[in-house]
N, CA, C and O atoms as a Maestro MAE file, in Angstrom:
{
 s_m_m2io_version
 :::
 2.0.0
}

f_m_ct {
 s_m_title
 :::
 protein
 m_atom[336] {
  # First column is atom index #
  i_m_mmod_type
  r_m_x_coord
  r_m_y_coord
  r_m_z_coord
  i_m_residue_number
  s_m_chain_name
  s_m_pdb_residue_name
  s_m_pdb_atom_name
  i_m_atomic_number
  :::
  1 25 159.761 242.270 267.028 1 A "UNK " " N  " 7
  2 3 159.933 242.793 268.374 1 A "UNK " " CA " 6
  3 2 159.994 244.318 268.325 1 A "UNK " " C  " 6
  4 15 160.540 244.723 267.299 1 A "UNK " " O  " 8
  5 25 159.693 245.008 268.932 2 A "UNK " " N  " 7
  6 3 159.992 246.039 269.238 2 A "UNK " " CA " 6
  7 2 160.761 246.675 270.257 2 A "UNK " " C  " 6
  8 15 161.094 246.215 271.349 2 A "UNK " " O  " 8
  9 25 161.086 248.192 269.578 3 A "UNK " " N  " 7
  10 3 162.284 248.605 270.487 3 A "UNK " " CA " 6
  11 2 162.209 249.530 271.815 3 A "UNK " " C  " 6
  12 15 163.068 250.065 272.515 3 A "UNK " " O  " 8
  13 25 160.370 249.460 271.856 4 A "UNK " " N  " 7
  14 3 160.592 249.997 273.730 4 A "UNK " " CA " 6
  15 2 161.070 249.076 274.735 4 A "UNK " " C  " 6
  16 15 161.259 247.859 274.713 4 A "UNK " " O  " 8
  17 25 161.202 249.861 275.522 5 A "UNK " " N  " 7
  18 3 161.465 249.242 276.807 5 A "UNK " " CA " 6
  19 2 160.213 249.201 277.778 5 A "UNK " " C  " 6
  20 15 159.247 249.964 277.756 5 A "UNK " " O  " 8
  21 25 160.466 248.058 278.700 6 A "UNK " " N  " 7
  22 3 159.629 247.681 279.741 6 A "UNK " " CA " 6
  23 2 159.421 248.990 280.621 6 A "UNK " " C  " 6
  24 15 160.587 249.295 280.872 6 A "UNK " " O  " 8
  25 25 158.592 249.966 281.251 7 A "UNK " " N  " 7
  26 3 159.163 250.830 281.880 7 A "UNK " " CA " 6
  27 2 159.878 250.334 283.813 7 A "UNK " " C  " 6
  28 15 159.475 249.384 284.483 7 A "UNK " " O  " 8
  29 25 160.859 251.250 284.180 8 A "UNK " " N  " 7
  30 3 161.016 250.060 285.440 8 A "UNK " " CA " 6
  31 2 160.219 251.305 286.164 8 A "UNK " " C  " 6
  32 15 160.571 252.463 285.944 8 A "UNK " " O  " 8
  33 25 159.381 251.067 286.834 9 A "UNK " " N  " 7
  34 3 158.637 251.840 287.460 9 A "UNK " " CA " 6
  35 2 157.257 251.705 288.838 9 A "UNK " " C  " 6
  36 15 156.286 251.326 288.183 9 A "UNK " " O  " 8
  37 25 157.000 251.779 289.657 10 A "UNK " " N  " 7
  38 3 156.642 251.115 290.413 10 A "UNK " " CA " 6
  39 2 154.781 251.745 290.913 10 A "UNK " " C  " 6
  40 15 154.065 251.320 291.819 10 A "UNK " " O  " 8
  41 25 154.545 252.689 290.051 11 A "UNK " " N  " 7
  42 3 153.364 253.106 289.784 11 A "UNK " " CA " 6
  43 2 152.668 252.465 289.171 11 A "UNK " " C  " 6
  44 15 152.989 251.960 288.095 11 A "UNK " " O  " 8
  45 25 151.411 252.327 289.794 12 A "UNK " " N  " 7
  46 3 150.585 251.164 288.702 12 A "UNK " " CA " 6
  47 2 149.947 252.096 287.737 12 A "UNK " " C  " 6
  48 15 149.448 251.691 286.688 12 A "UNK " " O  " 8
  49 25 149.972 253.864 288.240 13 A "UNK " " N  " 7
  50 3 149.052 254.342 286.740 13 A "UNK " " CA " 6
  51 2 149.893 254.207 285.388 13 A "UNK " " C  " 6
  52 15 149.634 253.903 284.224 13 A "UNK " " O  " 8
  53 25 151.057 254.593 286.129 14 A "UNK " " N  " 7
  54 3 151.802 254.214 284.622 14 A "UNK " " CA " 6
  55 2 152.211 252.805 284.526 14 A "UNK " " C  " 6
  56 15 152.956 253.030 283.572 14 A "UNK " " O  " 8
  57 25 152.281 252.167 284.619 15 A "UNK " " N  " 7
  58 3 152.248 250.927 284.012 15 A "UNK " " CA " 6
  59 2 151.181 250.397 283.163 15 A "UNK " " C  " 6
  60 15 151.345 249.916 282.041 15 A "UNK " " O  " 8
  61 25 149.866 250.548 283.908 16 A "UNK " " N  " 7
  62 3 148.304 250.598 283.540 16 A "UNK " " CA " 6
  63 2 148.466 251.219 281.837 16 A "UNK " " C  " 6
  64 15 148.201 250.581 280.819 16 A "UNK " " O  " 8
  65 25 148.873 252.345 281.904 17 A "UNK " " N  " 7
  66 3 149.429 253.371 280.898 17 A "UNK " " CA " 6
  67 2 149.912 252.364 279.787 17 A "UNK " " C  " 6
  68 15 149.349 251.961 278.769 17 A "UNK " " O  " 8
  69 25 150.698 252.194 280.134 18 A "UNK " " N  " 7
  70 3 151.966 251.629 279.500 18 A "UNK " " CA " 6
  71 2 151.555 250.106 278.999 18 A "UNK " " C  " 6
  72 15 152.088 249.753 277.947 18 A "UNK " " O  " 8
  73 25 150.741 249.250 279.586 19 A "UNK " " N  " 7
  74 3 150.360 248.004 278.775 19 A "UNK " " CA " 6
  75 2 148.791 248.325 278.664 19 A "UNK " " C  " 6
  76 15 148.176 247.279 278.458 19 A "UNK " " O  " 8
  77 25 147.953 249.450 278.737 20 A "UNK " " N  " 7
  78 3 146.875 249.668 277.269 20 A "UNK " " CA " 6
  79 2 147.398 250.103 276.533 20 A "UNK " " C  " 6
  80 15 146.528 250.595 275.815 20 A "UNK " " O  " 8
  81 25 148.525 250.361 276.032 21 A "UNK " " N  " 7
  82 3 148.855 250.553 274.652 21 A "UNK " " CA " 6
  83 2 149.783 249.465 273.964 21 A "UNK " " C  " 6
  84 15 149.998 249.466 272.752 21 A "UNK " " O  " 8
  85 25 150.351 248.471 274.910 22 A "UNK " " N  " 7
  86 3 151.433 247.737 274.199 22 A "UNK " " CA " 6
  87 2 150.940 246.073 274.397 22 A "UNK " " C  " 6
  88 15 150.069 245.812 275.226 22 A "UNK " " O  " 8
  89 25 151.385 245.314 273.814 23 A "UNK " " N  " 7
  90 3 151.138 244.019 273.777 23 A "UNK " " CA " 6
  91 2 152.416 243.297 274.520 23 A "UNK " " C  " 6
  92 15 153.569 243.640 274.261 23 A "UNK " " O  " 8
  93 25 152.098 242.257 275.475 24 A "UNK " " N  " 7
  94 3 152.856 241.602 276.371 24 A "UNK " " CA " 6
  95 2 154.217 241.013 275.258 24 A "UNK " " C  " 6
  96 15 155.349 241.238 275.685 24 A "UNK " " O  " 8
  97 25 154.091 240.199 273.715 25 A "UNK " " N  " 7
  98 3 154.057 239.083 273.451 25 A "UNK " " CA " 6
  99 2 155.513 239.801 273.044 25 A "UNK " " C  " 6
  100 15 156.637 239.299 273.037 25 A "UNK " " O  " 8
  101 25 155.054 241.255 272.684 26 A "UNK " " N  " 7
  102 3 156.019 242.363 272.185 26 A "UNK " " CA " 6
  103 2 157.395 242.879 272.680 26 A "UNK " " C  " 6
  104 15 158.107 243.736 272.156 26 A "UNK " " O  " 8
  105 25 157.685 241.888 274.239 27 A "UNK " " N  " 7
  106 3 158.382 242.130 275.022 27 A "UNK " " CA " 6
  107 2 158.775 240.930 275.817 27 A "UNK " " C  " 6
  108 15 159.008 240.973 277.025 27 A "UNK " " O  " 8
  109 25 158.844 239.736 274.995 28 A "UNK " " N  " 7
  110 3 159.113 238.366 275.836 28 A "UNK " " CA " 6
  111 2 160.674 238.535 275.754 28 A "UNK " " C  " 6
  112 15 160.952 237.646 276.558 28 A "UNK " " O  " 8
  113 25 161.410 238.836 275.518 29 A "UNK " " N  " 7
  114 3 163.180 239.329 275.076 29 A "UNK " " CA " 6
  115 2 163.357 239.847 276.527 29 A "UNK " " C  " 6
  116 15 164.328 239.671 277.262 29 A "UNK " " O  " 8
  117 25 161.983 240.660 276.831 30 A "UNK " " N  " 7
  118 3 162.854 240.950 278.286 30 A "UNK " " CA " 6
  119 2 161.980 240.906 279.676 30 A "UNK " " C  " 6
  120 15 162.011 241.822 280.498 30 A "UNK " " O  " 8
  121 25 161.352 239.951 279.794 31 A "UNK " " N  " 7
  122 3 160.490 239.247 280.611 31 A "UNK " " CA " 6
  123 2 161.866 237.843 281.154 31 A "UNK " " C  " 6
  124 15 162.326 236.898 280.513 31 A "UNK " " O  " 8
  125 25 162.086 238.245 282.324 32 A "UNK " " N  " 7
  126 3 161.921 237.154 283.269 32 A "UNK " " CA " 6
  127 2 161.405 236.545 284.540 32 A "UNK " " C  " 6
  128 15 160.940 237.097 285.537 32 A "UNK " " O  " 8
  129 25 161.643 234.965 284.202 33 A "UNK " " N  " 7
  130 3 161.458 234.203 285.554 33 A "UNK " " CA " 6
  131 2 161.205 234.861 286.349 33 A "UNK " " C  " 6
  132 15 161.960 235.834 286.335 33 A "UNK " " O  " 8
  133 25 159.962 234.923 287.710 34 A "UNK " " N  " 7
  134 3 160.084 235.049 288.964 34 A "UNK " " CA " 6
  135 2 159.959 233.959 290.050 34 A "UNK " " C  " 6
  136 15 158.799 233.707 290.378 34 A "UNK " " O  " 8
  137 25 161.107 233.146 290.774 35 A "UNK " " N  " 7
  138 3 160.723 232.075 291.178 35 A "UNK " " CA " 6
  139 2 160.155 232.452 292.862 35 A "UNK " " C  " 6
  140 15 159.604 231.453 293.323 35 A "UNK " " O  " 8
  141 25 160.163 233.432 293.687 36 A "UNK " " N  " 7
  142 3 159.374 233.919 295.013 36 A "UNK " " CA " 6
  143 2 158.020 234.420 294.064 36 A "UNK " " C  " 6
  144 15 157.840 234.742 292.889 36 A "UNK " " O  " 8
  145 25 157.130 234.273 295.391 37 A "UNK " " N  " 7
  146 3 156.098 235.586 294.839 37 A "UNK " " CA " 6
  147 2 156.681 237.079 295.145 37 A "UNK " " C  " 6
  148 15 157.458 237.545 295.978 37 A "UNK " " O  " 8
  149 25 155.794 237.680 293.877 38 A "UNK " " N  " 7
  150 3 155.986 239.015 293.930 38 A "UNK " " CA " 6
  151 2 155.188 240.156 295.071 38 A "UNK " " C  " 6
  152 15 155.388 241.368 295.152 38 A "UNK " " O  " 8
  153 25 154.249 239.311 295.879 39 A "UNK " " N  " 7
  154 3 153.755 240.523 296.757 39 A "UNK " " CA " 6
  155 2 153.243 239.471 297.855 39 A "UNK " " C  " 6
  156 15 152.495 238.538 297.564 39 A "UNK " " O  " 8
  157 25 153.768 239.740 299.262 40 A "UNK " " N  " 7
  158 3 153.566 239.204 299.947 40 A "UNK " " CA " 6
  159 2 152.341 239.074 300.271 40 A "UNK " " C  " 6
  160 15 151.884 240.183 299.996 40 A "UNK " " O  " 8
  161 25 150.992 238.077 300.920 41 A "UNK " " N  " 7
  162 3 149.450 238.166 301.308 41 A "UNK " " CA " 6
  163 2 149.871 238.630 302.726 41 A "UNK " " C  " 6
  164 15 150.868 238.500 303.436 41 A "UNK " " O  " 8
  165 25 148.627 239.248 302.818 42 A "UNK " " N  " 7
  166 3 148.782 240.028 304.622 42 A "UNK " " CA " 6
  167 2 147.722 238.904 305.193 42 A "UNK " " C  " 6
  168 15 146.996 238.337 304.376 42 A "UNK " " O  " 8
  169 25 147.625 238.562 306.662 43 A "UNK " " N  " 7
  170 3 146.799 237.478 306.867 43 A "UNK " " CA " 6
  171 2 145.805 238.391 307.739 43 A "UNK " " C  " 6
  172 15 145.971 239.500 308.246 43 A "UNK " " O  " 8
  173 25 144.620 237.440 307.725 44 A "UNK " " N  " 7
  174 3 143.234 238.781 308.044 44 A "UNK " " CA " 6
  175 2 143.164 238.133 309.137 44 A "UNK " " C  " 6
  176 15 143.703 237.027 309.178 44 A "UNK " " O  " 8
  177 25 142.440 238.685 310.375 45 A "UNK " " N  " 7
  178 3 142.006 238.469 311.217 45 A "UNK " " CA " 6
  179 2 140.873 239.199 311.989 45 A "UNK " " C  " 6
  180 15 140.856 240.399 312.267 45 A "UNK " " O  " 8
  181 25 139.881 238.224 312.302 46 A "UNK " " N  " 7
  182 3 138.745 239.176 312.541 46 A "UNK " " CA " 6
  183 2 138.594 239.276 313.943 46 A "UNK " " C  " 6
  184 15 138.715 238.247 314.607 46 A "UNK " " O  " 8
  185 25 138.293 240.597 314.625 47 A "UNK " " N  " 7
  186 3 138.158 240.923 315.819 47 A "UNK " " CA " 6
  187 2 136.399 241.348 315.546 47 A "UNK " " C  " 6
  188 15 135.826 241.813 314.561 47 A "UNK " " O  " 8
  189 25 135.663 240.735 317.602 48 A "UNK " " N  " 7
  190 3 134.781 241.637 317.070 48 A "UNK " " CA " 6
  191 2 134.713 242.498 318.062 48 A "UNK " " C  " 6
  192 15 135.209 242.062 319.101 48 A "UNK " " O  " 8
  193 25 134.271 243.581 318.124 49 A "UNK " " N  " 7
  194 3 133.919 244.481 318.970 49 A "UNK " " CA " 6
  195 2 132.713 244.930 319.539 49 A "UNK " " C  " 6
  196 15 131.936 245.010 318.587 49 A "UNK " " O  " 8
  197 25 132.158 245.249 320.515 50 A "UNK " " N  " 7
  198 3 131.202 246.291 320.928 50 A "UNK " " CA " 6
  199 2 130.834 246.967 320.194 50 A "UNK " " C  " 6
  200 15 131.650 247.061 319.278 50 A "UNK " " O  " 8
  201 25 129.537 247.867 319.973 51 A "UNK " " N  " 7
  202 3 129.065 248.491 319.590 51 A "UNK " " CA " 6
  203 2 129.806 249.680 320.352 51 A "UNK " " C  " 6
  204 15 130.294 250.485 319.559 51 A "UNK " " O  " 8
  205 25 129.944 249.888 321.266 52 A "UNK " " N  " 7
  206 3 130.547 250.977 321.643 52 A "UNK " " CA " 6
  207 2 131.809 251.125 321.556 52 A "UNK " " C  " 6
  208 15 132.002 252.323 321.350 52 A "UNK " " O  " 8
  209 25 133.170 250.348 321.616 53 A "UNK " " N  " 7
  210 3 134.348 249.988 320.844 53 A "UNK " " CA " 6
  211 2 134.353 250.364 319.630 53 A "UNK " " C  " 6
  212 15 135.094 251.229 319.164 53 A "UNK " " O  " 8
  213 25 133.298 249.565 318.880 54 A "UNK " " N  " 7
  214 3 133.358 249.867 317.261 54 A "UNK " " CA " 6
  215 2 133.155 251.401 317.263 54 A "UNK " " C  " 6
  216 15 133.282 251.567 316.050 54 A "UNK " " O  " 8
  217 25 132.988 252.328 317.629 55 A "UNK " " N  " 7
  218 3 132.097 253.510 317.554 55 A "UNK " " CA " 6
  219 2 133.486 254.721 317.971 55 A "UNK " " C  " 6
  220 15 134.018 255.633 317.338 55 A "UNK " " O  " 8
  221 25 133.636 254.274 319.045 56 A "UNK " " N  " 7
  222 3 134.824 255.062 319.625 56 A "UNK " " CA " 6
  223 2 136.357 254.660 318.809 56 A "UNK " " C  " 6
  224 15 137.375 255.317 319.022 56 A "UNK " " O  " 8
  225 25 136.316 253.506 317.880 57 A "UNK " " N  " 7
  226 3 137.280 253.227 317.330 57 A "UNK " " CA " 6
  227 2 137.550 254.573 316.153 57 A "UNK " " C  " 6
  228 15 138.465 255.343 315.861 57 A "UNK " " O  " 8
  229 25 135.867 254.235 315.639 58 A "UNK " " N  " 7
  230 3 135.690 254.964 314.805 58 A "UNK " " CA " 6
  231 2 136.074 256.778 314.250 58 A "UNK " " C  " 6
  232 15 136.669 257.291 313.302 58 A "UNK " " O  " 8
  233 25 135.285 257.303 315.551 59 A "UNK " " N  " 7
  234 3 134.839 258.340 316.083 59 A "UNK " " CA " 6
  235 2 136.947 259.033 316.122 59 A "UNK " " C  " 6
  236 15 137.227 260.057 315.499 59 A "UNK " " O  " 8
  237 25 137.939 258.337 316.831 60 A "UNK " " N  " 7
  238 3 138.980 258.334 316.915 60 A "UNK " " CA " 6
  239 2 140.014 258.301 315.541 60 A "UNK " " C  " 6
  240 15 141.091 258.892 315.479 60 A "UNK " " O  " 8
  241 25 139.430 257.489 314.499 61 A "UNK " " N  " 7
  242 3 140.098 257.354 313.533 61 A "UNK " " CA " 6
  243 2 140.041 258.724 312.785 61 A "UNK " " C  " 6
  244 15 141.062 259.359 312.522 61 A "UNK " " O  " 8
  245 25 138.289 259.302 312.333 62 A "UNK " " N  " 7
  246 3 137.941 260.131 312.036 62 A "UNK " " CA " 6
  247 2 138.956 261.825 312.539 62 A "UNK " " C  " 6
  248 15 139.447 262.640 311.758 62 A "UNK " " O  " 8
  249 25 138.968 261.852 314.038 63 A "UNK " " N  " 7
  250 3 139.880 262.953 314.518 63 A "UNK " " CA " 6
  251 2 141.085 262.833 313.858 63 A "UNK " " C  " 6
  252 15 141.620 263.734 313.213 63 A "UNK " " O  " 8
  253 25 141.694 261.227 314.095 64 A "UNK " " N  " 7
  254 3 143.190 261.346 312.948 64 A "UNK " " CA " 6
  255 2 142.800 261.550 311.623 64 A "UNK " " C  " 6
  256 15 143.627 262.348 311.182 64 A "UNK " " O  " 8
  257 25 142.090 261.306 310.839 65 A "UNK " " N  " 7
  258 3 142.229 261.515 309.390 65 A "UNK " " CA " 6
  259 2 142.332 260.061 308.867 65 A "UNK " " C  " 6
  260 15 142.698 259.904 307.702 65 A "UNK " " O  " 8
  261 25 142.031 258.962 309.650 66 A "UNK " " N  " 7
  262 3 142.670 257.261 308.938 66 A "UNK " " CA " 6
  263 2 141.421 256.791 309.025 66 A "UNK " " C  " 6
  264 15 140.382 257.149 309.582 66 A "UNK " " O  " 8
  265 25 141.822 255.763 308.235 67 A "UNK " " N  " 7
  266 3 140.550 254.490 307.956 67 A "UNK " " CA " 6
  267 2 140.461 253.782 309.339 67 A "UNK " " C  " 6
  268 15 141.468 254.082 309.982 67 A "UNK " " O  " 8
  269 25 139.671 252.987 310.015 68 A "UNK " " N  " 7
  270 3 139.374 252.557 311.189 68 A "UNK " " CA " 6
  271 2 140.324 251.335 311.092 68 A "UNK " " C  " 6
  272 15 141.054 250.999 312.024 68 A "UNK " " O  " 8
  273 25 140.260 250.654 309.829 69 A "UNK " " N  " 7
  274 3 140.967 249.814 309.980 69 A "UNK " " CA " 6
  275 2 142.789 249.799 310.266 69 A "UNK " " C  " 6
  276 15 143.485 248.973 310.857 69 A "UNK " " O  " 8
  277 25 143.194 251.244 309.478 70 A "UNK " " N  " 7
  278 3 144.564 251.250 309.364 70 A "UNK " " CA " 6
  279 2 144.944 251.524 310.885 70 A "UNK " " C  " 6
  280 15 145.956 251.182 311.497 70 A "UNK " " O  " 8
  281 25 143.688 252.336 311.367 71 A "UNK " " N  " 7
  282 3 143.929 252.392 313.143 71 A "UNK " " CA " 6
  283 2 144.509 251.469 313.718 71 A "UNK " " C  " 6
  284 15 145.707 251.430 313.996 71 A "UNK " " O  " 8
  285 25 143.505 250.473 313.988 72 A "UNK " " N  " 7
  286 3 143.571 249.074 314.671 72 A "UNK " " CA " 6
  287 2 144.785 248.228 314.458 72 A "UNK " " C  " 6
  288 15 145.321 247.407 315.202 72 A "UNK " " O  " 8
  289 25 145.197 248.798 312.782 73 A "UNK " " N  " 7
  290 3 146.269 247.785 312.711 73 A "UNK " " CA " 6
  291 2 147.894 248.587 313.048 73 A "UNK " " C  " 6
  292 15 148.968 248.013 313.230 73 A "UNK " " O  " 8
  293 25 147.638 249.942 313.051 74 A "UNK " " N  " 7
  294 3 149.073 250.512 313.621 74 A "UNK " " CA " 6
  295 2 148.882 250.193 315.838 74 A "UNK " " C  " 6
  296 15 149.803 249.763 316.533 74 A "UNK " " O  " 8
  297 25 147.843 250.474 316.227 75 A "UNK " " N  " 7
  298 3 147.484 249.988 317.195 75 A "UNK " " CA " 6
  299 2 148.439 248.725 317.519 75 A "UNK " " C  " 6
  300 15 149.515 248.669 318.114 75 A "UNK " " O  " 8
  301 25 147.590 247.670 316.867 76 A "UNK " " N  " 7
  302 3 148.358 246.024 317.093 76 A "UNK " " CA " 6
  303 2 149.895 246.488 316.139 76 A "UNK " " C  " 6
  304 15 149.714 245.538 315.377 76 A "UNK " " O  " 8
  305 25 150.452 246.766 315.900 77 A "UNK " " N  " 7
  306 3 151.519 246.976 315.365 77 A "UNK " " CA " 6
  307 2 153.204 247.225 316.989 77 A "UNK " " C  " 6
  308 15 154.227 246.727 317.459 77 A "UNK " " O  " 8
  309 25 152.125 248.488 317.079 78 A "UNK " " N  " 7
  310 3 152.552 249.266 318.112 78 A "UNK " " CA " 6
  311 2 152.498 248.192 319.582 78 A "UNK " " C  " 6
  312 15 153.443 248.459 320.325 78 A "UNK " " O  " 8
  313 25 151.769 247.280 320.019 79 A "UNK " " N  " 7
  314 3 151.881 246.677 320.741 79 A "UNK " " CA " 6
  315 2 152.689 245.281 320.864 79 A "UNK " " C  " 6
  316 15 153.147 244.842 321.918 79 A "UNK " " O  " 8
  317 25 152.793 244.586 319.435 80 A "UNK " " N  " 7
  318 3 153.555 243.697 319.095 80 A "UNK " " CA " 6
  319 2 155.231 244.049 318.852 80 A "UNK " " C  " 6
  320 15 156.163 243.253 318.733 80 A "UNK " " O  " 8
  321 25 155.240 245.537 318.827 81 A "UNK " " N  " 7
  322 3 156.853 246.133 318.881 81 A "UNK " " CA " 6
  323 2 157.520 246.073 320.252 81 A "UNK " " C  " 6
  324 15 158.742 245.967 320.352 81 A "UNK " " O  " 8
  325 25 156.654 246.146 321.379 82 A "UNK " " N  " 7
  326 3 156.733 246.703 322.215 82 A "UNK " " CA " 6
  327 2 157.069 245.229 323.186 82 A "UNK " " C  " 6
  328 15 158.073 245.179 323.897 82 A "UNK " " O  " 8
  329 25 155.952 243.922 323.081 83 A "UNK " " N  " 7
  330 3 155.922 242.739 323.647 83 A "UNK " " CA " 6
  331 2 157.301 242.159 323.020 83 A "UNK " " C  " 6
  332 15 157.976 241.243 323.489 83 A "UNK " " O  " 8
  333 25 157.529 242.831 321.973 84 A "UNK " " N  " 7
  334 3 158.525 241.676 321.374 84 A "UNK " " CA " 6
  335 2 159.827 242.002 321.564 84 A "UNK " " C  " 6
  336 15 160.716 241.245 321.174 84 A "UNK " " O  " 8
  :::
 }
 m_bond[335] {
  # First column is bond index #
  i_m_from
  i_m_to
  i_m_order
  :::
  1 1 2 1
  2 2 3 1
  3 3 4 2
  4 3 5 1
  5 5 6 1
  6 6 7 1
  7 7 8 2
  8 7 9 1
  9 9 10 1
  10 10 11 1
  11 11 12 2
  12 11 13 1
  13 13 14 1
  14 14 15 1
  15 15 16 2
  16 15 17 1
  17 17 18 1
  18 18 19 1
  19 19 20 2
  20 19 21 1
  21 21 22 1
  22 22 23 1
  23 23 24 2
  24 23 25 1
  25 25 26 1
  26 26 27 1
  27 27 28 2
  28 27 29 1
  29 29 30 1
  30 30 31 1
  31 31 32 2
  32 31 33 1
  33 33 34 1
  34 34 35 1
  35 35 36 2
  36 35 37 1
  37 37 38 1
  38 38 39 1
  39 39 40 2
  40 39 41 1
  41 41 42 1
  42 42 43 1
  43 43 44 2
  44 43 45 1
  45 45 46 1
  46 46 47 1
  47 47 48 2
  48 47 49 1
  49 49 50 1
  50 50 51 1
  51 51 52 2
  52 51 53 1
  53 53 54 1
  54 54 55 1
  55 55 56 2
  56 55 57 1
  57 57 58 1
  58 58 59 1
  59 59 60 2
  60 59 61 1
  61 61 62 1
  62 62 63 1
  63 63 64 2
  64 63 65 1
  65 65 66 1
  66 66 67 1
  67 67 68 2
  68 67 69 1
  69 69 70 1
  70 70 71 1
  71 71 72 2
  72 71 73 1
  73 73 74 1
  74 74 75 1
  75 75 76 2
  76 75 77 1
  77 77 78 1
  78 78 79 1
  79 79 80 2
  80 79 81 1
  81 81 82 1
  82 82 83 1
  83 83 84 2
  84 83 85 1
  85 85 86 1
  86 86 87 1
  87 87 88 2
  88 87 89 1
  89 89 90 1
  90 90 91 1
  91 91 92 2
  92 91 93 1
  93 93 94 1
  94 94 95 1
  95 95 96 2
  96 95 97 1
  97 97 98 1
  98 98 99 1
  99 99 100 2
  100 99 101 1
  101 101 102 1
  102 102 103 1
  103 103 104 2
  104 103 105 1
  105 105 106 1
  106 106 107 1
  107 107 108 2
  108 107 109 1
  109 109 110 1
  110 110 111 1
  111 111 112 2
  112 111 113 1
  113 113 114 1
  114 114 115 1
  115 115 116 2
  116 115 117 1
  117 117 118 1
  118 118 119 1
  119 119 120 2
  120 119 121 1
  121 121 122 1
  122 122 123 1
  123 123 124 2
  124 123 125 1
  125 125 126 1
  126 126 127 1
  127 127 128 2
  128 127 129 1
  129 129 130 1
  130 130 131 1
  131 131 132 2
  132 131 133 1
  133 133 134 1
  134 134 135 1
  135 135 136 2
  136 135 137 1
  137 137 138 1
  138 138 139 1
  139 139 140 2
  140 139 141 1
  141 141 142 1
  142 142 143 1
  143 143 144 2
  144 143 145 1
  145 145 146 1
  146 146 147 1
  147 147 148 2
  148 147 149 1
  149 149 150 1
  150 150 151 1
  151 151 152 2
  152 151 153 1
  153 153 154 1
  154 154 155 1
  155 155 156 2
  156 155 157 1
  157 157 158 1
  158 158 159 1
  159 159 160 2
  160 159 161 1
  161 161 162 1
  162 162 163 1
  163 163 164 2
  164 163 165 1
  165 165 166 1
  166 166 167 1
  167 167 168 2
  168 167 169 1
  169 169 170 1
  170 170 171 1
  171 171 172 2
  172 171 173 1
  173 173 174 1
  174 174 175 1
  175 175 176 2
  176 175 177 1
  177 177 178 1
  178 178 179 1
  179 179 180 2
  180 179 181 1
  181 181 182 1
  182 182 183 1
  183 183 184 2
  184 183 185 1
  185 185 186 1
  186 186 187 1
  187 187 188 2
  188 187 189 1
  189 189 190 1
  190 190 191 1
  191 191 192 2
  192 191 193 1
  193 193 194 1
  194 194 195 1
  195 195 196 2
  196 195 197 1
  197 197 198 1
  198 198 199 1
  199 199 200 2
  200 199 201 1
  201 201 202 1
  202 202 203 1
  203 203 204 2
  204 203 205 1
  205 205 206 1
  206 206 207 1
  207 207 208 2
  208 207 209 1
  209 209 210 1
  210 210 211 1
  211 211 212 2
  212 211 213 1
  213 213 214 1
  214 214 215 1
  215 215 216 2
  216 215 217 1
  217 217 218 1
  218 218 219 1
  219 219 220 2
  220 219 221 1
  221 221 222 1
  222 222 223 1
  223 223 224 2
  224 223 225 1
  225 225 226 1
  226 226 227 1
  227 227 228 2
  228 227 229 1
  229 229 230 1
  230 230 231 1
  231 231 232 2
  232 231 233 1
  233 233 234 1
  234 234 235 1
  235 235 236 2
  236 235 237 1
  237 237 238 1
  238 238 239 1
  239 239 240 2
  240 239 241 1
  241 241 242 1
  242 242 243 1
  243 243 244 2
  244 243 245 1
  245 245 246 1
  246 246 247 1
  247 247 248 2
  248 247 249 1
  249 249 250 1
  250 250 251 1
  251 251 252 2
  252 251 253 1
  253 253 254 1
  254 254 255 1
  255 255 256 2
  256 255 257 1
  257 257 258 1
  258 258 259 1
  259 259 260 2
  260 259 261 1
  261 261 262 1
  262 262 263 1
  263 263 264 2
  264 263 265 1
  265 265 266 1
  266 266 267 1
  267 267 268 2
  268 267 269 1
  269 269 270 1
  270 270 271 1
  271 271 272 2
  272 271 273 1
  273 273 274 1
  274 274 275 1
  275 275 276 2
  276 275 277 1
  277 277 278 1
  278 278 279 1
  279 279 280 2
  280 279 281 1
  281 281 282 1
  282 282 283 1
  283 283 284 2
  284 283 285 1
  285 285 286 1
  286 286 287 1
  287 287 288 2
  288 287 289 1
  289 289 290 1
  290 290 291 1
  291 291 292 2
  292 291 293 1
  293 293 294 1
  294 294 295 1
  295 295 296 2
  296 295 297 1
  297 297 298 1
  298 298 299 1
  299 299 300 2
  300 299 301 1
  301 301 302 1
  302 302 303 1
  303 303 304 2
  304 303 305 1
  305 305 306 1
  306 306 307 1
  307 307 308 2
  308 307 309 1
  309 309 310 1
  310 310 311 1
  311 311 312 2
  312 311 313 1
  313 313 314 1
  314 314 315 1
  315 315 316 2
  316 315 317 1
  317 317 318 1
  318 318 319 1
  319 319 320 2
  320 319 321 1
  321 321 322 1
  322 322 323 1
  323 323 324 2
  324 323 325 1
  325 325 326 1
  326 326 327 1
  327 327 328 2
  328 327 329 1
  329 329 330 1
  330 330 331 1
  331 331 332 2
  332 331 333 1
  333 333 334 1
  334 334 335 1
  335 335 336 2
  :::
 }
}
């Protein structure tokens, strides 16, 4: 066994880092159980839009600086805070 440690750290470059150089088998001493999952699935849903919707979605995201999608979904975010 060896005497590093797991790093606790929540960056995947360093982790990435950190197991191309080390072997899993090297660290079963301090590996445990996870009985939940570890990362929740987001559920997809497809909208469709207009060509002109899609465009102005777009065109809008671009002025903020965001992906079209992260738009749409602070959008529905913002409206489901609000209904609920």
């Amino acid at each position: 066994m060896t005497t590093d440690k797991i790093p606790q750290t929540d960056s995947i470059r360093e982790l990435a880092q950190f197991w191309d150089t080390h072997d899993l088998t090297d660290f079963e001493d301090q590996l445990e159980e996870v009985t939940e999952p570890a990362f929740e699935r987001e559920a997809v849903v497809e909208v469709r839009l207009t060509t002109r919707d899609a465009e102005a979605v777009e065109d809008i995201a671009r002025t903020q600086g965001v992906n079209p999608a992260d738009l749409i979904r602070s959008w529905v975010a913002e409206k489901v805070q609000t209904l609920s």
